[in-house]
C-alpha positions, 0 to 999 in steps of 0.5 A: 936790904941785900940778899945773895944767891949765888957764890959762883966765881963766874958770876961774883966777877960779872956782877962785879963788872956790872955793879961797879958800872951801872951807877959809878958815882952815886951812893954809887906767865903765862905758858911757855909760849910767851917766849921763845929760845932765841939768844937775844944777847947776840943782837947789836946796836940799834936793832929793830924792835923784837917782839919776842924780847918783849915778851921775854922781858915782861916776864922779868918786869912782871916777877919785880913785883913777887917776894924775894923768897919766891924769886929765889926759888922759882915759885912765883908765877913768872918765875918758871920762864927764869927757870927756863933761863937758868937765871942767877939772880944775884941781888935784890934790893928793897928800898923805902922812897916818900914812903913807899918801898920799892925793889929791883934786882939784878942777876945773869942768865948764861944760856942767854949770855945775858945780864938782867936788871928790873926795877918795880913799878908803882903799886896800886896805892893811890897815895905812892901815885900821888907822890909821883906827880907831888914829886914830878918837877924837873931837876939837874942830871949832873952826870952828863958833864963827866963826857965832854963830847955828851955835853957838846951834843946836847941842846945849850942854853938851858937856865940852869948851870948844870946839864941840860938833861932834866929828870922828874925827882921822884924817878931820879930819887927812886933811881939813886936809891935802887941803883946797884954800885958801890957794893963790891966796888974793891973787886977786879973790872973785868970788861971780857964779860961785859964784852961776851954779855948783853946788859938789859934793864926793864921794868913796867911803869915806875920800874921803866922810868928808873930804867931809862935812867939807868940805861944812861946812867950805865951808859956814862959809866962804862965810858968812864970806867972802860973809855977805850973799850968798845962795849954793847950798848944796853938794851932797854925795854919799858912797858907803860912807862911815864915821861921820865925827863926832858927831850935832852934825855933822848939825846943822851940816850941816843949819843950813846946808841941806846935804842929805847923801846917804849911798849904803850899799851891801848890807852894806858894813861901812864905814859902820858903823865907827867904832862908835856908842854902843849903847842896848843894855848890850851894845856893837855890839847895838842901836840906835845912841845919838844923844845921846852927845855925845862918840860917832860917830854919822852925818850923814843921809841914807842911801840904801840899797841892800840888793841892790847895783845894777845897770846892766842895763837891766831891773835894778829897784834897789831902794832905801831912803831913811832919813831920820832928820833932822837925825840920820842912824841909822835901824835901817830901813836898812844898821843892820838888817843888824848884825852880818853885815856885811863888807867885800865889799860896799864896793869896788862902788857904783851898779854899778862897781867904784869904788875898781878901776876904775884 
């Protein structure tokens, strides 16, 4: 289901741009103190972690799960910092995976010169949870083959004769179900906007797994659709996202200078699952295995906050950054919690209740 909310011309031919390369070959708050003003589409390449922008995409994160109707019309809790942005939102999409329905929705925010895409995570239906790990074996990402140079940069000698990235089914279904091409494939590409914008994905939970596949899958797809252009790499922001694939996925993300941001917060026992592959004979006991080929292993970066975090203005964060490039398991960070975590600790981050809000 497709809703349009803006007829701008501008705005037609930057999702134009967008929508055609964000998957090109598939059926192709809080009070205003959460965020500040500052122009986050400015920022390049391989930035430090900002916390701000965290907070700033948790807001985006959190408003996946409100009805389209209040989205539309800035009447959602969230909704007031999009408000604030002058967000455009230009489509939403509703979709029914194993059972279950899920959304994402992508628009643009000039003040910010931003383009935004979030997905939803996973509602508290222990039945939609059980479909994730039923659906949790690893299956090819054919699209890695379409960049040479990509391939080359992976790890060989994987059994299977496709890619060597691997990505859970129900993520990568949930991703190719959401996934915004195809819809006014006929219009004019236009790269000078793409140039002057910042593309972020995010989403929390289920949202961030379909996320990280979209950071890649938008990556490959503007090399094919624009190979001698120079565009921004996106910006990705997770919050309590599971493992979405294998340590290959890592890899690609970093060929194409995606910096991965994964928010964990306190001992939120989503990251940790699918299970890794564990070096220890005993499974699920000790540091997880980055060179099994055919296991889940996470993307980098993780951004650990071991004591939650507070809004309050004299809260002091604590935070930890693990950065184990170009894979992403650091027995510094949230792994050295195992095996006290729980689910508790996933439905807040950066100091909101992201997945209730609505």
């Amino acid at each position: 289901m497709w809703g349009r909310f803006s007829t701008n011309s501008k705005c037609v031919k930057l999702f134009a741009a967008v929508a055609l390369v964000l998957a090109l070959e598939f059926a192709v708050v809080s009070a205003n103190r959460h965020v500040s003003s500052d122009n986050f589409s400015l920022r390049q390449k391989n930035e430090a972690y900002s916390e701000e922008m965290a907070k700033w995409l948790s807001v985006y994160a959190a408003t996946t799960y409100c009805p389209i109707d209040k989205v539309a019309d800035f009447t959602c809790a969230p909704c007031q910092i999009l408000k604030a942005d002058s967000f455009d939102l230009l489509h939403y999409k509703m979709v029914e995976i194993f059972g279950h329905a899920i959304t994402g929705f992508l628009g643009i925010s000039e003040s910010r010169r931003a383009i935004i895409v979030a997905y939803e995570g996973t509602n508290s239906s222990f039945a939609q949870i059980w479909q994730e790990a039923r659906f949790s074996q690893l299956v090819n990402y054919n699209r890695t083959r379409l960049i040479p140079e990509l391939d080359k940069h992976l790890s060989q000698g994987s059994n299977y004769n496709s890619s060597a990235v691997l990505l859970s089914t129900y993520f990568f279904e949930a991703f190719r179900a959401l996934n915004f091409s195809g819809i006014i494939t006929s219009m004019q590409r236009n790269s000078t906007l793409l140039k002057n914008f910042r593309v972020f994905i995010t989403g929390h939970s289920l949202g961030g797994a379909i996320s990280t596949i979209a950071a890649l899958d938008y990556s490959i797809a503007s090399k094919l659709v624009y190979p001698s252009v120079k565009l921004n790499p996106p910006v990705l922001y997770t919050f309590g996202a599971p493992r979405v694939g294998n340590s290959e996925l890592g890899k690609a993300l970093d060929f194409f200078n995606v910096k991965p941001y994964r928010i964990v917060n306190k001992s939120d026992l989503v990251p940790h699952v699918p299970p890794c592959k564990s070096k220890s004979v005993i499974p699920g006991s000790g540091e997880c295995d980055g060179s099994v080929i055919d296991a889940p292993y996470h993307v980098p970066t993780e951004i650990w906050y071991p004591n939650g975090y507070s809004l309050e203005p004299s809260a002091v964060n604590e935070v930890k950054v693990c950065e184990k490039a170009p894979l992403g398991e650091d027995e510094q960070c949230s792994n050295s919690r195992r095996p006290l975590y729980n689910i508790f600790d996933h439905f807040e981050y950066m100091g909101i209740k992201i997945s209730a809000l609505c």
